[in-house]
Backbone as a printed PyTorch tensor [residue, N CA C, xyz], in Angstrom:
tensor([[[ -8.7270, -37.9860,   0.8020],
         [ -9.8750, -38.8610,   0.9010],
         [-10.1620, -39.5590,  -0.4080]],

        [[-11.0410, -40.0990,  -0.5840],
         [-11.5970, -41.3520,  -1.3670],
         [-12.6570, -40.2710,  -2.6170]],

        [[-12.1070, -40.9250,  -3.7980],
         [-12.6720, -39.5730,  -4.8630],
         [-13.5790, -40.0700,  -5.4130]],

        [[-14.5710, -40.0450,  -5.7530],
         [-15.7430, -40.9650,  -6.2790],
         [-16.4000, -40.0940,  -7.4270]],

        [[-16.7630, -40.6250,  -8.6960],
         [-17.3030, -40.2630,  -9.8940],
         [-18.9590, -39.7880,  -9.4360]],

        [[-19.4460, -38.7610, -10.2170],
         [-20.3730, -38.3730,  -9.5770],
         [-21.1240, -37.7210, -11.1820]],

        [[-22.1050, -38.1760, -11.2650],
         [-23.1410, -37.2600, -12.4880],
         [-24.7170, -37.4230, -12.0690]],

        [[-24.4910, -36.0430, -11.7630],
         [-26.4770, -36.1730, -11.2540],
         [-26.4400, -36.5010,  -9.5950]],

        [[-25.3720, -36.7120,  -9.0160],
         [-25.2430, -36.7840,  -7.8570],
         [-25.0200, -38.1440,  -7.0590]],

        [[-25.1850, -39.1000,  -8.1240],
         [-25.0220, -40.4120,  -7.4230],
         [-23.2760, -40.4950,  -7.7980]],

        [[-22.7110, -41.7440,  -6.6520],
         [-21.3320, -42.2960,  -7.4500],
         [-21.3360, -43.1860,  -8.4520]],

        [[-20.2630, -43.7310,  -8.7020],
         [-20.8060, -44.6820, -10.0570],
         [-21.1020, -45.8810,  -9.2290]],

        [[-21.2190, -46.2670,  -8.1880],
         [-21.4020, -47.4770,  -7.3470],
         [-23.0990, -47.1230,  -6.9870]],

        [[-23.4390, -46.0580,  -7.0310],
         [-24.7530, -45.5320,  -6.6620],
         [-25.0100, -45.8260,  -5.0950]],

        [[-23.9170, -46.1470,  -3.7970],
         [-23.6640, -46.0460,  -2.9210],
         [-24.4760, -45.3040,  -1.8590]],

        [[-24.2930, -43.7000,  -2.3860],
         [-24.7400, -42.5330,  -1.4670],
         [-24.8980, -41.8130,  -2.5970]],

        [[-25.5580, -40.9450,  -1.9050],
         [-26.1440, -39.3490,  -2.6020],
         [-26.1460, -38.3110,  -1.9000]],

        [[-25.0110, -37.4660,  -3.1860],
         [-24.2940, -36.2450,  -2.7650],
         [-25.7190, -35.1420,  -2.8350]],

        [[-26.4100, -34.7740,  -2.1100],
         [-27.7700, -34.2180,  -2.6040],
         [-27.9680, -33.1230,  -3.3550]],

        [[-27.9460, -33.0220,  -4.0700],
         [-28.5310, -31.6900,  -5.7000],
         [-29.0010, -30.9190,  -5.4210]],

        [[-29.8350, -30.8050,  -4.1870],
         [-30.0330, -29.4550,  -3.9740],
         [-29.3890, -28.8290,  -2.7460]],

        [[-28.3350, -29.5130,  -2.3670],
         [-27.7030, -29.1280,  -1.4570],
         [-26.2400, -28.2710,  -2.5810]],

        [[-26.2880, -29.0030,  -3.5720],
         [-25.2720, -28.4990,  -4.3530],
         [-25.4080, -27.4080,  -5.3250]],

        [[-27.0610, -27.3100,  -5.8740],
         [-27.3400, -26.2520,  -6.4180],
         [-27.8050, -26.1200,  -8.0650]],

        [[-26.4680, -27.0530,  -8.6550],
         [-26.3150, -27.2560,  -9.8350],
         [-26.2020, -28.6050, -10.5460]],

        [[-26.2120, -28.6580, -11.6980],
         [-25.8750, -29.7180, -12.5040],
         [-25.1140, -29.1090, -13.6150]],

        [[-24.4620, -28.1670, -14.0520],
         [-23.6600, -27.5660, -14.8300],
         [-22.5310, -26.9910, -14.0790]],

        [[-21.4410, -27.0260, -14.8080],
         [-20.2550, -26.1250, -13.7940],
         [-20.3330, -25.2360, -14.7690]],

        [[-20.7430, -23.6290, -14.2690],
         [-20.8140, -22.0610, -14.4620],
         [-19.4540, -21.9080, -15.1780]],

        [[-18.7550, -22.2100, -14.8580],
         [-17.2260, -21.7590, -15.2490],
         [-16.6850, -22.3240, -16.4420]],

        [[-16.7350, -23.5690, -16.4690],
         [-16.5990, -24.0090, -17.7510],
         [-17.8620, -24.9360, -18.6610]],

        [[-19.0360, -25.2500, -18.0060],
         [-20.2920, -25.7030, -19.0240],
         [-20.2700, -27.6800, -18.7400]],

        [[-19.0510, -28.0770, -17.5310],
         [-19.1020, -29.4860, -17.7880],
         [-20.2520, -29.9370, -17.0280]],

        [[-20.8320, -31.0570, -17.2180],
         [-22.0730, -31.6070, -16.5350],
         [-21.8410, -32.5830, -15.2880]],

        [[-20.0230, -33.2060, -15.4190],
         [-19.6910, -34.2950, -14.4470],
         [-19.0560, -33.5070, -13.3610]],

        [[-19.0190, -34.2560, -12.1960],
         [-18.7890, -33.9000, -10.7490],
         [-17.8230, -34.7470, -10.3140]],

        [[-16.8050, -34.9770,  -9.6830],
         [-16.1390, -35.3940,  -8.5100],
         [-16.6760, -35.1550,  -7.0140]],

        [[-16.9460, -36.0360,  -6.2500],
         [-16.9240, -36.1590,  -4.6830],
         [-15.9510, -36.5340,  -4.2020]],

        [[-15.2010, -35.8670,  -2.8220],
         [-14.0130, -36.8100,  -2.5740],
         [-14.0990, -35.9840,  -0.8720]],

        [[-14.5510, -36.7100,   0.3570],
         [-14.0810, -36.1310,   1.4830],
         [-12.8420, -34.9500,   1.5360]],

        [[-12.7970, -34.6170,   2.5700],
         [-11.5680, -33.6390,   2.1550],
         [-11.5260, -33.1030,   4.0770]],

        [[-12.3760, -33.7740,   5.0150],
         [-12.1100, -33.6640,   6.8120],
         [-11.2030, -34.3620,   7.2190]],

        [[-10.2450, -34.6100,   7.9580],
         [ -9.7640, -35.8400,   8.4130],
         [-10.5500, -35.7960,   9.6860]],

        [[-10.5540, -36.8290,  10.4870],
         [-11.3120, -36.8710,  11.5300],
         [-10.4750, -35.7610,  12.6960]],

        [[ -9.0570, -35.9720,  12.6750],
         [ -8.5470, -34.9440,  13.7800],
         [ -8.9280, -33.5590,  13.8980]],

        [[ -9.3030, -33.1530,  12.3540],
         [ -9.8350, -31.3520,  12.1380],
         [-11.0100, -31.3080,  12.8920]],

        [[-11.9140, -32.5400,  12.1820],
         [-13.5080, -32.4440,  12.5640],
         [-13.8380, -32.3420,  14.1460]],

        [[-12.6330, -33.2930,  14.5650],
         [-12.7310, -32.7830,  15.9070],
         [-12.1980, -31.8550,  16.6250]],

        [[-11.1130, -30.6420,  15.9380],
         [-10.6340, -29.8390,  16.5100],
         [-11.5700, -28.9090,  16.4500]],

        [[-11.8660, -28.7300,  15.0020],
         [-13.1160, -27.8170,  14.6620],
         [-14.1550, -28.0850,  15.6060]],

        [[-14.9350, -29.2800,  16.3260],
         [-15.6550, -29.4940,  16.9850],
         [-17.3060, -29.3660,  16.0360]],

        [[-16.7130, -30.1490,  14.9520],
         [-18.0330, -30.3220,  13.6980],
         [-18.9620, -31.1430,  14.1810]],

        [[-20.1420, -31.0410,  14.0670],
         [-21.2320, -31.9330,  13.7190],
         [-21.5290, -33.1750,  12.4660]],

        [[-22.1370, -34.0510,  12.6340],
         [-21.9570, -34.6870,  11.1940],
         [-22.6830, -34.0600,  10.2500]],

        [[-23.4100, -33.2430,  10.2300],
         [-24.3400, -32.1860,   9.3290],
         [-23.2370, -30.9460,   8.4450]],

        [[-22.8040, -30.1370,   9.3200],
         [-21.3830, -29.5600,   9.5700],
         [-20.1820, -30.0360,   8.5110]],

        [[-20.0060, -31.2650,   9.1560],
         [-18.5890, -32.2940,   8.4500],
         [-19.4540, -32.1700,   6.5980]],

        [[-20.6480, -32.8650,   6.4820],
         [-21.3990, -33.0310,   5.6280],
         [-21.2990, -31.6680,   4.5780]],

        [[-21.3540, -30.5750,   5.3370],
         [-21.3760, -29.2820,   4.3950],
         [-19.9020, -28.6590,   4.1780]],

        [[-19.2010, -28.8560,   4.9170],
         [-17.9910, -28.4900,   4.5500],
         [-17.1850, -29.5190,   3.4060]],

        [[-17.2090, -30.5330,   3.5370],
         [-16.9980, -31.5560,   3.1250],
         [-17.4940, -31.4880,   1.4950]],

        [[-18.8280, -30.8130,   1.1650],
         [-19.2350, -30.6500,   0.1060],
         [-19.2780, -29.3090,  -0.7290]],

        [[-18.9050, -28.5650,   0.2770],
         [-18.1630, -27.1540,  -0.2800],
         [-16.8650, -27.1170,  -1.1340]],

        [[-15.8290, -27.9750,  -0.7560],
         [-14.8450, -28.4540,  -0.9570],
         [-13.9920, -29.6030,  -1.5660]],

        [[-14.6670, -30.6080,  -1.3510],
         [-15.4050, -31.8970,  -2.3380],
         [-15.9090, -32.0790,  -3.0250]],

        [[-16.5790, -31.3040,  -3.3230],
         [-17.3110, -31.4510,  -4.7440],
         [-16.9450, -30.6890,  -5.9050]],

        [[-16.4060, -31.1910,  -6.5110],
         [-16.0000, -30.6710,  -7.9710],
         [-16.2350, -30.8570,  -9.5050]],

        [[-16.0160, -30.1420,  -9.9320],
         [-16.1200, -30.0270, -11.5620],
         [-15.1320, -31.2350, -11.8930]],

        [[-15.6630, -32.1210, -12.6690],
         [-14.6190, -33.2690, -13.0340],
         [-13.8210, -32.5500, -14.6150]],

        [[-13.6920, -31.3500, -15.1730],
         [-13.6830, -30.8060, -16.2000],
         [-12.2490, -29.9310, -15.8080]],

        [[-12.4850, -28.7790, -14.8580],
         [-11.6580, -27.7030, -14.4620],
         [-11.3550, -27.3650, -13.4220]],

        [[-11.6360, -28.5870, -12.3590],
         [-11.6460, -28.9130, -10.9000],
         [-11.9420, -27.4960, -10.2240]],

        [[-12.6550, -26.8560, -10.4250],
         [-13.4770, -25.7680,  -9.5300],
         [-13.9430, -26.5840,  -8.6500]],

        [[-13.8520, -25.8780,  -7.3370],
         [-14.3630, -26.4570,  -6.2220],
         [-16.0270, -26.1220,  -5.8430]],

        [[-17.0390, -26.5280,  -5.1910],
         [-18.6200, -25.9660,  -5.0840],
         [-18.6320, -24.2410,  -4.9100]],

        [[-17.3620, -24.2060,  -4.2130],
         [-17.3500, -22.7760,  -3.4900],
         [-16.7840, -22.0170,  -4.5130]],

        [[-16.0550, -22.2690,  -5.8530],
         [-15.2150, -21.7260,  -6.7250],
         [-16.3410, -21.0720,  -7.7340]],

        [[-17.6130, -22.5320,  -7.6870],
         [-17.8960, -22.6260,  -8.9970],
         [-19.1050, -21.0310,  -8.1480]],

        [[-19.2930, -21.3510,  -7.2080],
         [-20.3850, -20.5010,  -6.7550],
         [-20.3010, -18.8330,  -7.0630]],

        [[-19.0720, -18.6860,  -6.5040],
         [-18.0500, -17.5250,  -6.7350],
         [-17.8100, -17.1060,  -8.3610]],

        [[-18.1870, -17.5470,  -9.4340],
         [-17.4140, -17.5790, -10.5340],
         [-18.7760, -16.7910, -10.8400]],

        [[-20.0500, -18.2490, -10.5180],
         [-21.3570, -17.5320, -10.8220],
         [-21.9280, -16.8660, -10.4500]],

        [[-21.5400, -16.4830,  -9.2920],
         [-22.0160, -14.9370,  -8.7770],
         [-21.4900, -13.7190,  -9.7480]],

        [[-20.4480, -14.0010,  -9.7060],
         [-19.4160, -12.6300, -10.5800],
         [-20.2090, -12.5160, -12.0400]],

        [[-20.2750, -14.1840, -12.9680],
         [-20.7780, -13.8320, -14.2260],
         [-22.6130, -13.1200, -14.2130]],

        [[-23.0330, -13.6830, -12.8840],
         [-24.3790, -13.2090, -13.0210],
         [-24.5050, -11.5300, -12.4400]],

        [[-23.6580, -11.0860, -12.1100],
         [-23.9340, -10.1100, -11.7170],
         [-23.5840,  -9.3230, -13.2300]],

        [[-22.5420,  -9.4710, -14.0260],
         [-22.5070,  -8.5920, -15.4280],
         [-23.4950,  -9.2750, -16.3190]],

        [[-24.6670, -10.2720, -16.1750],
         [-25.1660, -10.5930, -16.9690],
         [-25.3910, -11.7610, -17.1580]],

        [[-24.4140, -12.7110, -17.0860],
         [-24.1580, -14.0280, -17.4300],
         [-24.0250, -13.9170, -19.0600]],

        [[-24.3370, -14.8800, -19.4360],
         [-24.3690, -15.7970, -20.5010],
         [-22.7440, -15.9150, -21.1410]],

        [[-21.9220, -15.3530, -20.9190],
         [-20.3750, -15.6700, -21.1800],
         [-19.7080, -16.5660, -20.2130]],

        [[-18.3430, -16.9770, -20.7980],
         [-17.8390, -17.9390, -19.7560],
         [-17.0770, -16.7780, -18.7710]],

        [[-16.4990, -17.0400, -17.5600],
         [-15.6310, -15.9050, -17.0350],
         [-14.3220, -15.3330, -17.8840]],

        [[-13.7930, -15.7310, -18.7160],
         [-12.9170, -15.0350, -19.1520],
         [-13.1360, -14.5000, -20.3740]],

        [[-14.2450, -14.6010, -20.9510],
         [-14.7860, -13.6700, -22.0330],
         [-15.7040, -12.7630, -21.8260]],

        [[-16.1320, -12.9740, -20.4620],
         [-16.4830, -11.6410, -19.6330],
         [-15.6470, -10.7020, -19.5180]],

        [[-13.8630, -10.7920, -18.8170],
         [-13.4510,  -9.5680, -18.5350],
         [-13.0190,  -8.8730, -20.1170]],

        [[-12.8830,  -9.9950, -21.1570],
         [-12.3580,  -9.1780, -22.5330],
         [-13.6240,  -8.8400, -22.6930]],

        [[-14.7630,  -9.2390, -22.6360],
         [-16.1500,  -8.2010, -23.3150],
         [-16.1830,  -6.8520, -22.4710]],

        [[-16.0200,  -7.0370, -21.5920],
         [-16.6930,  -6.0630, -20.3390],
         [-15.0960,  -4.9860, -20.0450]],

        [[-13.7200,  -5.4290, -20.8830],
         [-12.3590,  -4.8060, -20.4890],
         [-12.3260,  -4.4660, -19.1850]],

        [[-12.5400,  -5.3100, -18.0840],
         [-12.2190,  -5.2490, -16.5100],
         [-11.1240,  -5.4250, -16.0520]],

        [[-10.2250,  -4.2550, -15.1620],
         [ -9.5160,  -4.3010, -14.5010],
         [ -9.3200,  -4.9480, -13.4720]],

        [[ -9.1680,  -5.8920, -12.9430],
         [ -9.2520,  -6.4640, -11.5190],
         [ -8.2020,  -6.8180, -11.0380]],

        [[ -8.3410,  -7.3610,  -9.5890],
         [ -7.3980,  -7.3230,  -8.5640],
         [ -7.4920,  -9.2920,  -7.7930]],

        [[ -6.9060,  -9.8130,  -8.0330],
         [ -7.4420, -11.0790,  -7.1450],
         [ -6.4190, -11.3210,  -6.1870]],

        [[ -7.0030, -11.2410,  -4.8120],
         [ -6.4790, -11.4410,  -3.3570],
         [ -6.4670, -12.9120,  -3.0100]],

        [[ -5.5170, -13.1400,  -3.2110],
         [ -5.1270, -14.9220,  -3.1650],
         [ -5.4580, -15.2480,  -4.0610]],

        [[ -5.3750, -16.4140,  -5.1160],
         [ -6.2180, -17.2330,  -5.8580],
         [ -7.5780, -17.6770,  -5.2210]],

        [[ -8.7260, -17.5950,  -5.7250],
         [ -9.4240, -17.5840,  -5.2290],
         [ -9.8730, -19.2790,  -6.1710]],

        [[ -9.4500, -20.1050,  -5.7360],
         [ -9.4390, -21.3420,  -6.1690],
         [ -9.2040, -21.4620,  -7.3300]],

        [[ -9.8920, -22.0970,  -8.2880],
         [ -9.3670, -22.3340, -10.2080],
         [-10.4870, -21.1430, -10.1860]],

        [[-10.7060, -20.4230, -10.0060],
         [-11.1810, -19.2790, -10.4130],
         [-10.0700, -18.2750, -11.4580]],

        [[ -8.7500, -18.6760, -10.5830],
         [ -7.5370, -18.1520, -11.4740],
         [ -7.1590, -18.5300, -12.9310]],

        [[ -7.5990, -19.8590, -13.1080],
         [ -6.9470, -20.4000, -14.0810],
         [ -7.9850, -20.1500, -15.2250]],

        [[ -9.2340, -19.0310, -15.1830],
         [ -9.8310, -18.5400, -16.0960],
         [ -9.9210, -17.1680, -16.5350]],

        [[ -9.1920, -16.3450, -15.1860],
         [ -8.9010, -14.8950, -15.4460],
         [ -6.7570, -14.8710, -15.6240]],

        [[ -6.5190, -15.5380, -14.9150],
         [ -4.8620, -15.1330, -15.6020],
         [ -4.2530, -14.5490, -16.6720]],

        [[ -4.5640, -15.0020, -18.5140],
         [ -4.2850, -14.8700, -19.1170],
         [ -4.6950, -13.2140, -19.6080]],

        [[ -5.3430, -12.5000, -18.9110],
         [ -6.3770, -11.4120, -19.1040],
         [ -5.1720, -10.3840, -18.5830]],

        [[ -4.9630,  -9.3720, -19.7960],
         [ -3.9620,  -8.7300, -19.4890],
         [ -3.8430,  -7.7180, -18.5380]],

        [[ -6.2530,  -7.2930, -18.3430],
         [ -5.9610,  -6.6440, -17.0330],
         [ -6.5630,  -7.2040, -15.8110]],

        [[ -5.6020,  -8.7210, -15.3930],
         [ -6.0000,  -8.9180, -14.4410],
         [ -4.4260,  -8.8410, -13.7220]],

        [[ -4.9130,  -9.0070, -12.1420],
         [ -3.4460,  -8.9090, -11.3540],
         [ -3.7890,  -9.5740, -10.1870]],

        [[ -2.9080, -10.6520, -10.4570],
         [ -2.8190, -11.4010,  -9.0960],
         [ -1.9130, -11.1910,  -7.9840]],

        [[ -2.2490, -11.0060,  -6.4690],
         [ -1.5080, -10.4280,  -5.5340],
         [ -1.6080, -11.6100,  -4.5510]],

        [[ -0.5120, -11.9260,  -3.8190],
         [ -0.9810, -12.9900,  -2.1180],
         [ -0.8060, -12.4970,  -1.4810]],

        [[ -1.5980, -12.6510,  -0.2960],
         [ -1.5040, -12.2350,   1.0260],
         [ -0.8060, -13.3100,   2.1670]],

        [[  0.5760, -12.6040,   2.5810],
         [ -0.0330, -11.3010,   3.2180],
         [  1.3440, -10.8600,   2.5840]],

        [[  1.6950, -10.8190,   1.3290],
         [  2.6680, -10.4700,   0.3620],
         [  1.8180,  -8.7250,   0.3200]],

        [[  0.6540,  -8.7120,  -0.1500],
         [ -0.2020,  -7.7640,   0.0100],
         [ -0.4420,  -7.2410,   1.4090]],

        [[ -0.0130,  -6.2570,   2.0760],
         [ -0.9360,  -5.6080,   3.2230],
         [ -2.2620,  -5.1290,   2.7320]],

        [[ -2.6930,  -5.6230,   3.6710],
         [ -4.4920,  -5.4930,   3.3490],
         [ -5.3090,  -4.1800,   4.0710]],

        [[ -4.2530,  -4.1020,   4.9280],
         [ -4.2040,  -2.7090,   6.1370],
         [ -4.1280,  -1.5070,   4.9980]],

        [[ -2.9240,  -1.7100,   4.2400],
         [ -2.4240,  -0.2720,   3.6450],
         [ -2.7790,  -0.9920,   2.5170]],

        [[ -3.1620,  -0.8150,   1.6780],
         [ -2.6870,  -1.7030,  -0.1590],
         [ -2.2680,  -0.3720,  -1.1820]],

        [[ -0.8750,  -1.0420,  -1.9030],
         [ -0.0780,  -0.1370,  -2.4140],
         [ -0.9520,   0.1350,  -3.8360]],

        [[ -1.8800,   0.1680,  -3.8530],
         [ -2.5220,   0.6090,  -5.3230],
         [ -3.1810,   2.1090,  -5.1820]],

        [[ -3.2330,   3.3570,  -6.3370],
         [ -4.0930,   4.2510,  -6.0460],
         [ -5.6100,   4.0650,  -6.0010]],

        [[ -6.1990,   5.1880,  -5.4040],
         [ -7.5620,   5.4690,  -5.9020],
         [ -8.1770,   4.6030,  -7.1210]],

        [[ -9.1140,   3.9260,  -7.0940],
         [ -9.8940,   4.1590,  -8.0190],
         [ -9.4630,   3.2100,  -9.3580]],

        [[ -8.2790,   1.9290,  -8.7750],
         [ -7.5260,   0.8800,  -9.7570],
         [ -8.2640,   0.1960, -10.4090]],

        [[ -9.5110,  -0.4490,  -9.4980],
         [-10.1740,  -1.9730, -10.3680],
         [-11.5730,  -1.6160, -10.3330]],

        [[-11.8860,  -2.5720, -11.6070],
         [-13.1870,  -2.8580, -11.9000],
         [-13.7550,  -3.7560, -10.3210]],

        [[-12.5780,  -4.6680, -10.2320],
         [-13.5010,  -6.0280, -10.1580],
         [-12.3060,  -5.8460,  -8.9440]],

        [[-12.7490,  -6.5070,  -7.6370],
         [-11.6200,  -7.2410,  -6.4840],
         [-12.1340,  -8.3830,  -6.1230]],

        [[-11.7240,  -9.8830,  -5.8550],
         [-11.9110, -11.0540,  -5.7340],
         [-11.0240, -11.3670,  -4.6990]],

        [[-11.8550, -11.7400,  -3.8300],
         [-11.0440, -12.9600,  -2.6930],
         [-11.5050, -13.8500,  -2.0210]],

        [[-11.0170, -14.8700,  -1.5000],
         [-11.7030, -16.3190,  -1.1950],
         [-10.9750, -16.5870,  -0.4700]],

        [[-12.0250, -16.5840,   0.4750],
         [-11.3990, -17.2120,   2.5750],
         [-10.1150, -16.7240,   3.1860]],

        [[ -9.9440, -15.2120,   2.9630],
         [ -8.4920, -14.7130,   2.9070],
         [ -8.7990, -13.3920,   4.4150]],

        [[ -9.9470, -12.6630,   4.0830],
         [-10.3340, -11.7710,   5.7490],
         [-10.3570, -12.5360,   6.9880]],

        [[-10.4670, -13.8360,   7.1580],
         [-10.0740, -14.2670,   8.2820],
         [ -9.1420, -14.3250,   9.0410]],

        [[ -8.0470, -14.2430,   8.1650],
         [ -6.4800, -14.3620,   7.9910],
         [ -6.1630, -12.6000,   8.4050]],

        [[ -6.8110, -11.7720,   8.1590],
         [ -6.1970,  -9.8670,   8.5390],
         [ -6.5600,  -9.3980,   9.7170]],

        [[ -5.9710,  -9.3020,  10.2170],
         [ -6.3400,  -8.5090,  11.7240],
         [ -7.3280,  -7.7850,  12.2070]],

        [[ -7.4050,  -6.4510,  10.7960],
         [ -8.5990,  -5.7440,  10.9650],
         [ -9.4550,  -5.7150,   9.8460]],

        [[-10.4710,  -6.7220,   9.8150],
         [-10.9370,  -7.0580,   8.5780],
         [-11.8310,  -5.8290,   8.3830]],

        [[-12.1600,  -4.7430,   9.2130],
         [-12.7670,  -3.6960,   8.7410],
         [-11.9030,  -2.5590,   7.4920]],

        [[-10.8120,  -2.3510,   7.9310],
         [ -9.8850,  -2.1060,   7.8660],
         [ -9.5790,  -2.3790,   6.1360]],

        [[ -9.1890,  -3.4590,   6.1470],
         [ -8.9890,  -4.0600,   4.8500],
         [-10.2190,  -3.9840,   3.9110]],

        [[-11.1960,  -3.9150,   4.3440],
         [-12.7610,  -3.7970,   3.4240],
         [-12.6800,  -2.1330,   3.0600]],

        [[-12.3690,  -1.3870,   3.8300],
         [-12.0240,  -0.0370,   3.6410],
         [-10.9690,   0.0850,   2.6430]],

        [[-10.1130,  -0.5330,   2.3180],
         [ -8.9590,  -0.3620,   1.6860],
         [ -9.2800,  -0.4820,   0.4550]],

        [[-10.2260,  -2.1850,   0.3580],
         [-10.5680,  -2.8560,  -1.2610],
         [-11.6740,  -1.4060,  -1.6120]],

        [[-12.3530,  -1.0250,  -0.8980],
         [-13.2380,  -0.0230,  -1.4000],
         [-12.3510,   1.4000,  -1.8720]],

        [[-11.8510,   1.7000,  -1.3270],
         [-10.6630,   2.6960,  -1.9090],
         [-10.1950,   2.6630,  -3.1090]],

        [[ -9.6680,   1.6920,  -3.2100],
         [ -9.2730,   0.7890,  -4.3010],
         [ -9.8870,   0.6760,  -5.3730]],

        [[-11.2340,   0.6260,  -5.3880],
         [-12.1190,   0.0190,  -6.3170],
         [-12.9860,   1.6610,  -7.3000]],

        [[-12.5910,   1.7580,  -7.8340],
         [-12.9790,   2.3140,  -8.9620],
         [-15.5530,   3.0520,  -8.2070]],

        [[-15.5320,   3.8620,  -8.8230],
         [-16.7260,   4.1430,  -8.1700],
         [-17.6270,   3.3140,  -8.7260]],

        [[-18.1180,   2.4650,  -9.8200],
         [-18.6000,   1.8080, -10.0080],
         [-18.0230,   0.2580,  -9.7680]],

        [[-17.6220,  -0.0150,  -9.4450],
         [-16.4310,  -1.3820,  -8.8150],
         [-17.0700,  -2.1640,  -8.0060]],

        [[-16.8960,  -3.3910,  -8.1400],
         [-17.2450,  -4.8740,  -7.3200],
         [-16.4010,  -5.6370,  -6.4630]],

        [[-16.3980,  -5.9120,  -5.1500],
         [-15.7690,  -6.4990,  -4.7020],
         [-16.9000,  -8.1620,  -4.0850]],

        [[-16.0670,  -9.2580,  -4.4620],
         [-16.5780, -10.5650,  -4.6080],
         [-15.8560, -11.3110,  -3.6200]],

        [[-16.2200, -11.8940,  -2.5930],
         [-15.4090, -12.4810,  -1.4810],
         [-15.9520, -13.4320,  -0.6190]],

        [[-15.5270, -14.3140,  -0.5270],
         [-15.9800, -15.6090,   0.2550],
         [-15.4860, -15.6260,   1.7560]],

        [[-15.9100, -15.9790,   2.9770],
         [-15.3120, -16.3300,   4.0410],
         [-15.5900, -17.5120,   4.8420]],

        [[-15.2690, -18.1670,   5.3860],
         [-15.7450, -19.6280,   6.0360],
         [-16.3870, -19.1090,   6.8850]],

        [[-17.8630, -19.7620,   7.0180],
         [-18.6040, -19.6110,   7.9700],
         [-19.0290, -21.0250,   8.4210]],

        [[-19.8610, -21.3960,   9.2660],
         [-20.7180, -22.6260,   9.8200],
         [-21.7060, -21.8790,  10.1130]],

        [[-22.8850, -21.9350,   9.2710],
         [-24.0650, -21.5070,  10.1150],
         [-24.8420, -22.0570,  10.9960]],

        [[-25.2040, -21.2690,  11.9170],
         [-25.4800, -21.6590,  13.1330],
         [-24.8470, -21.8250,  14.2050]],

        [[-23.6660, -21.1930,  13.9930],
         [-22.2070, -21.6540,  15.2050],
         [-21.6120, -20.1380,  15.5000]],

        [[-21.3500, -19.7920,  16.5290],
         [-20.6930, -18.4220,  16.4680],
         [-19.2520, -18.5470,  16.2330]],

        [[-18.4770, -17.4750,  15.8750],
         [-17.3520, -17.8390,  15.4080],
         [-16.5210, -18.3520,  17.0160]],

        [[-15.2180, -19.1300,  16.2140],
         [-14.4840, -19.8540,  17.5250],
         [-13.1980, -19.0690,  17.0370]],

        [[-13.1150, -18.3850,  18.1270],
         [-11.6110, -17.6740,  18.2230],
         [-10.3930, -18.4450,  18.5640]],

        [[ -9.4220, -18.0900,  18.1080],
         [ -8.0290, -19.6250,  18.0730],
         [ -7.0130, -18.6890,  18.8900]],

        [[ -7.3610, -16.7880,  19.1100],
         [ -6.2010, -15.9900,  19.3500],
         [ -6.4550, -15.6890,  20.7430]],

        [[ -6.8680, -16.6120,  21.8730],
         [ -7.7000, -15.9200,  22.9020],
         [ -8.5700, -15.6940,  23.1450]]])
C-alpha cells in the first residue's frame, strides 16, 4: 500500500488523520523516535475474506501500518516492547534492560523488530515455530526469565497445551509476553471446520 509521512498524526499532505488516540503514542518506546509512517497494509480480497468492517479494516490496518519511521516497529511491536519495558520498570531502552536486569529469554518467532533490539544479548534465544514444538518444547525446567511471542498460538493446535509448556519453561519468577490477533467484538472464525 501507499506509505505516507506521518508526525503527530497528520500526513505531510494533511489529507487524513491517523487518530492519536487510537494509536496511543507520540514516542516510539523502543527506540525514543517521534516520526511515524502510515501505509495500508489490507488488500481488498483479505478484507473481504476476513469479512472486515470499515472500522475493523481501520484497526487492523493501524496495528500494522503504523510505524516508527526510525526502527520500523510496527503499533503492535512498539506496544509489546512497552509492555515488557514497563513491567521491569521502564525508563531503559529494551536492550539495556536485558543487560541491566541479565535476562534469560526465549523469543517464539520474531516477534516483529522487537528482535532487532534483543538479538545481540548473549542471553537471548531465538526459536521459529513450528521449528519449535510448542506441544513438547525441548528446554528444561525453569530456562527463562522472559518468553515472547507475537501472533504465533493461533498457529498450535493446542494452545492450552503450549501455554503449559512456556510456563514450565519459565523460571518461577518468569514472564511470558504474547500477542494474538483478535477483532473485538467478532467471535473467532474458524478456517479448520
Amino acid at each position: 500500500g501507499e506509505v505516507h509521512y506521518l508526525k503527530h498524526g497528520y500526513d505531510e499532505d494533511r489529507k487524513f488523520l491517523v487518530c492519536v488516540e487510537d494509536v496511543g503514542i507520540t514516542k516510539c518506546p523502543l527506540c525514543g523516535a517521534e516520526e511515524f509512517l502510515f501505509g495500508e497494509v489490507l488488500c481488498d480480497e483479505l478484507i473481504e475474506d476476513w469479512q472486515l468492517n470499515s472500522l475493523e479494516t481501520y484497526k487492523i490496518n493501524l496495528q500494522q501500518g503504523f510505524r516508527c519511521k526510525s526502527c520500523s516497529s510496527s503499533l503492535r511491536t512498539m506496544t509489546l516492547g512497552e509492555h515488557i519495558t514497563s513491567y521491569y520498570g521502564g525508563g531503559s531502552s529494551l536492550g539495556h534492560l536485558w543487560e541491566e536486569k541479565s535476562l534469560h529469554s526465549l523469543e517464539i518467532n520474531r516477534a516483529g523488530e522487537l528482535n532487532q533490539f534483543l538479538k545481540d544479548n548473549s542471553k537471548h534465544v531465538l526459536q521459529e515455530y513450528p521449528e519449535i514444538d510448542l506441544h513438547n518444547v525441548d528446554w528444561p525446567n525453569d530456562s527463562f526469565d522472559v518468553l515472547i511471542h507475537s501472533d504465533t498460538l493461533e498457529h498450535i493446535p493446542n494452545s492450552h497445551l503450549a501455554l503449559t509448556e512456556c510456563y514450565r519453561i519459565l523460571k518461577p519468577d518468569g514472564v511470558l509476553f504474547y500477542t494474538i490477533p483478535i477483532i473485538h467484538d467478532r467471535l473467532t472464525i474458524r478456517r479448520d471446520n
